[in-house]
MARLUM-158436 format. One record per residue (C-alpha): x, y, z. Coordinates in steps of 0.001 Angstrom, whole numbers, plus 524288, in hexadecimal, padded with zeros to 5 digits. Example, Ala and Ser with C-alpha at 12.3 -4.5 7.8 and 13.67 -1.06 7.14 Angstrom:
<sites>
8300C7EE6C81E78;835667FBDC81BE4;
</sites>
This chain:
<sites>
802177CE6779E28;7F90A7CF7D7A902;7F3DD7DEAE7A6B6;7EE827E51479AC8;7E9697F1A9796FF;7DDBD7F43D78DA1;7DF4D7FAD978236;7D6178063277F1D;7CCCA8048C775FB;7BB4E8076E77508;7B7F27FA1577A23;7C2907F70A785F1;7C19B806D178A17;7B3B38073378CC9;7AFD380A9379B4C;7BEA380F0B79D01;7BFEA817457AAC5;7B105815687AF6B;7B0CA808B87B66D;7B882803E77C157;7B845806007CFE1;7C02880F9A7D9D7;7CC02807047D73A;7CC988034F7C978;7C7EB808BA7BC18;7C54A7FB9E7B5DD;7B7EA7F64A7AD44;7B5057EAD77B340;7B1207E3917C18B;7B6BA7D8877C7CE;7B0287CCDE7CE61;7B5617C8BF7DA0C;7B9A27BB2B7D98A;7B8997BB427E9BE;7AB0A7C07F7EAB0;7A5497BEE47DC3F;7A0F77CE147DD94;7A35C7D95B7D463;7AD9B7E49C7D8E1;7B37C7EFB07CFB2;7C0EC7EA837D26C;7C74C7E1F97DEA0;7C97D7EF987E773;7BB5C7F13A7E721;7BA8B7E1C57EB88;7C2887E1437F66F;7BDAB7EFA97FA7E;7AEA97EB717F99B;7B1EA7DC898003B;7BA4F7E27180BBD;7B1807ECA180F31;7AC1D7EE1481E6B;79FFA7E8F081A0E;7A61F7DC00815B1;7A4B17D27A81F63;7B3437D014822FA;7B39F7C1A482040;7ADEB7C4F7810A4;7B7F07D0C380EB2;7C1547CD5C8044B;7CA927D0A97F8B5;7CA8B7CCD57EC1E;7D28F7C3A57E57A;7D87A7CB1C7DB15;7DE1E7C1CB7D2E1;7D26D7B8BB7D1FE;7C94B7C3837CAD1;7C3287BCA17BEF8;7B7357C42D7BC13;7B60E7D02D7B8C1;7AA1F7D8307B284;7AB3B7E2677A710;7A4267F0727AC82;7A0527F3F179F48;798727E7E779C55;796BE7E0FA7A7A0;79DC17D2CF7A3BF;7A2C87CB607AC68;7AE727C2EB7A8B4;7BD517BCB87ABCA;7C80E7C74A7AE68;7CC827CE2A7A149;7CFD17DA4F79C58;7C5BD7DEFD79341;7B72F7DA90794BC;7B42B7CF5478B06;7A7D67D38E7890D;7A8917E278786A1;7B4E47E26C784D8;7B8897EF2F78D52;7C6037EF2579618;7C37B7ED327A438;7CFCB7F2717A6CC;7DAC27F90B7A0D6;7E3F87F2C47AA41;7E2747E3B77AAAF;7EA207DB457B1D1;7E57B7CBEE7AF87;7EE507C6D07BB11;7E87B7D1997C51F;7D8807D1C17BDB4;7D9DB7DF217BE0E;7D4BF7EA347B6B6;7D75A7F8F77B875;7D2E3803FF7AB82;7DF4A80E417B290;7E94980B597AB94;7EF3D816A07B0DB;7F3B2811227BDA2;7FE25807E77B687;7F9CA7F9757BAD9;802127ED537B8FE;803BF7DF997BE19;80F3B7DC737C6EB;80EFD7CD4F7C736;816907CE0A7D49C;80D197D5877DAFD;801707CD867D41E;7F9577DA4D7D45F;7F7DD7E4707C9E6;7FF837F1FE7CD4F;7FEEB8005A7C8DD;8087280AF17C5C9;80FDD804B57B9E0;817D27F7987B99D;823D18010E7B63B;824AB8078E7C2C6;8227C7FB6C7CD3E;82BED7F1467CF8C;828297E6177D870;82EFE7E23D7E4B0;82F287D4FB7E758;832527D4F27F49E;8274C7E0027F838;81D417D7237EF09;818667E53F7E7B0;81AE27EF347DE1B;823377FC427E05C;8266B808127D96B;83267805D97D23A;836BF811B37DAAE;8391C8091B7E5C5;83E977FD8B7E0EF;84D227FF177E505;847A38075B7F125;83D077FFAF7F86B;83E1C7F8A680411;8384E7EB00801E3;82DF77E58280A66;829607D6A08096C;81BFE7D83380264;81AF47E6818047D;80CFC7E8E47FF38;806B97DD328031F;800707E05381073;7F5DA7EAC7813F3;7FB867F92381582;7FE8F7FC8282241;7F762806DC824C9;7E87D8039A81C63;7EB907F71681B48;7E7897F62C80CC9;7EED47E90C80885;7F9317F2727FF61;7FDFB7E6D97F3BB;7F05F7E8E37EC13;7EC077F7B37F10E;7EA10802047E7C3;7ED4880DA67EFA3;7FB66813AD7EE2E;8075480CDB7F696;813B38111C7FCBA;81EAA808B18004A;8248B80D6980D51;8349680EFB80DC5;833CC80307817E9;82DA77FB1F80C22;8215B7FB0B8121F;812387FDE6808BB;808E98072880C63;7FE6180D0D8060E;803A381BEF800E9;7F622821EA806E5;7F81A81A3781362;8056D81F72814B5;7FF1782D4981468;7F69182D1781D8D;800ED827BF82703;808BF834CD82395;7FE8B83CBC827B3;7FCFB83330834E0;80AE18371A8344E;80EA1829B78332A;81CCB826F982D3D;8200D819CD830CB;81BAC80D878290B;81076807FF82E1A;815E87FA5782CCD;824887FB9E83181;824DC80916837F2;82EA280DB182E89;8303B81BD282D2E;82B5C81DD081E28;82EE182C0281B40;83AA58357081F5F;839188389F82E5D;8473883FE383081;8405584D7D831CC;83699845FC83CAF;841E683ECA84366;8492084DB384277;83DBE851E184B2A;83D00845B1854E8;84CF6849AF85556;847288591985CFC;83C098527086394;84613847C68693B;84E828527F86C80;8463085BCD87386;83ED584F3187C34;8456584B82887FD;8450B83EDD88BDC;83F6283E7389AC3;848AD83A7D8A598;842C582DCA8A634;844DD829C789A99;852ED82CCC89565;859CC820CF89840;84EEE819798922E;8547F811B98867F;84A9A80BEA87C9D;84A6E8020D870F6;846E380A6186296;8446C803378569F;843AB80B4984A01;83A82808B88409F;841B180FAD836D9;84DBF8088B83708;84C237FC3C83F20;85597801E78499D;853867FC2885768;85BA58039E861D0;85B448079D86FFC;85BA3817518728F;8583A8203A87D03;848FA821B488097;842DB82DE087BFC;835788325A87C58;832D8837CF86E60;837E68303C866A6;843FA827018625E;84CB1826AC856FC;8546381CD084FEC;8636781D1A85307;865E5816E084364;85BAF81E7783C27;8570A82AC084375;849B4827BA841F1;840268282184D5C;8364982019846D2;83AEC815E585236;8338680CC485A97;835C08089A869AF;837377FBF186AFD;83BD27FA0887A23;83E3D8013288576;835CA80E7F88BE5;82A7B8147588853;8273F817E587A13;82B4F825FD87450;82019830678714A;8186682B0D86572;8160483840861CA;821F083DD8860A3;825E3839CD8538F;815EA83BA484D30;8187684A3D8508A;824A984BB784937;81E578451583DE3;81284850C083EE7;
</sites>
């Protein structure tokens, strides 16, 4: 087994809840093995090492898996990675994991171990199943529904660019497959934003918009000079490519009915606008 819990009793509950940092209840300090310096945990680290003030040459993360000090905050003793200080004998964490060297006293968020991912995980071991193919851990909710993506988590989100496999903050997987941090989608909502930022998919129902870009194509006449014009459209949505008459709005997929469509060839480009006010 490679994570434990403490059991409660006078000596391992002392100091339980009162030390820790903005990231993790826990009752000890780590030294980094990169650096040889003290940090509450590895967030505060790599948040304190890749700073703007950090010359960018020096800026750097720490190697998790090569922690092998850590100090007690009750007493002050510094020693090799364990669960319960050997000199006071307090638990430095009610959550241990020996494969990750990490500690955490909130029990509440549900840690385990996934060997695949090689990273310690929250939320229960019930409810996750790992994907293989993606290289993570899903909801059990999606495993006969998600679209797989080659290493889905491991790359920066597209939108902060907060490298998503190890974040903390709350994810969404995106129908196309795609990650994406939940607060990042958001924001693009209100920017009124509804494609994915990485393959332009359209990641919510747009049938009421593309109802509206139906009257607004409608009611826009095409001027004289161009309504022979024939373009090239390819759909992000679908993956359609197709040649259609030229129109000035906007232009919609002859498979799928979307208009979340691109121009690839051929006449000048529709108004960008168009479709952003149907959205509003």
């Amino acid at each position: 087994m490679s994570s434990f819990h403490c059991e409660l009793n006078s000596t391992v509950d002392l100091g339980y809840g009162n030390f820790g940092c903005t990231h993790y209840r826990r009752r000890c300090k780590i030294r980094a093995p990169c650096c040889d310096e003290i940090f509450d945990c590895r967030h505060c680290h790599n948040e304190s090492k890749n700073s703007m003030e950090i010359n960018p040459i020096d800026r750097h993360d720490i190697p998790r898996h090569e922690l092998k000090r850590v100090i007690c905050s009750l007493c002050d003793t510094e020693q090799e990675v364990q669960q319960q200080c050997f000199n006071c004998g307090v638990c430095m964490g009610k959550y241990f994991c020996s494969k990750c060297k990490f500690f955490d006293d909130d029990i509440s968020k549900q840690q385990y171990h996934c060997n695949e991912c090689g990273i310690c995980r929250t939320g229960g071991e019930e409810n996750f199943f790992h994907c293989n193919r993606c290289g993570c851990c899903y909801s059990l909710f999606m495993k006969d529904s998600h679209n797989c993506v080659e290493r889905a988590m491991h790359h920066n989100c597209p939108v902060c660019f907060e490298f998503l496999f190890e974040t903390t903050k709350d994810i969404t997987v995106l129908p196309c497959g795609h990650t994406i941090h939940l607060e990042c989608v958001k924001e693009m909502q209100q920017h009124f934003q509804y494609a994915c930022p990485v393959c332009s998919k359209s990641y919510c129902d747009m049938s009421r918009v593309w109802k509206k870009l139906d009257q607004q194509v409608a009611l826009t006449p095409v001027p004289q000079m161009y309504r022979s014009k024939m373009v090239w459209i390819l759909c992000n949505d679908c993956g359609e490519r197709f040649e259609t008459n030229f129109h000035i709005v906007a232009h919609k997929c002859q498979k799928c009915n979307s208009y979340n469509t691109k121009q690839t060839r051929g006449g000048p480009p529709p108004c960008s606008s168009s479709i952003e006010e149907m959205k509003r």
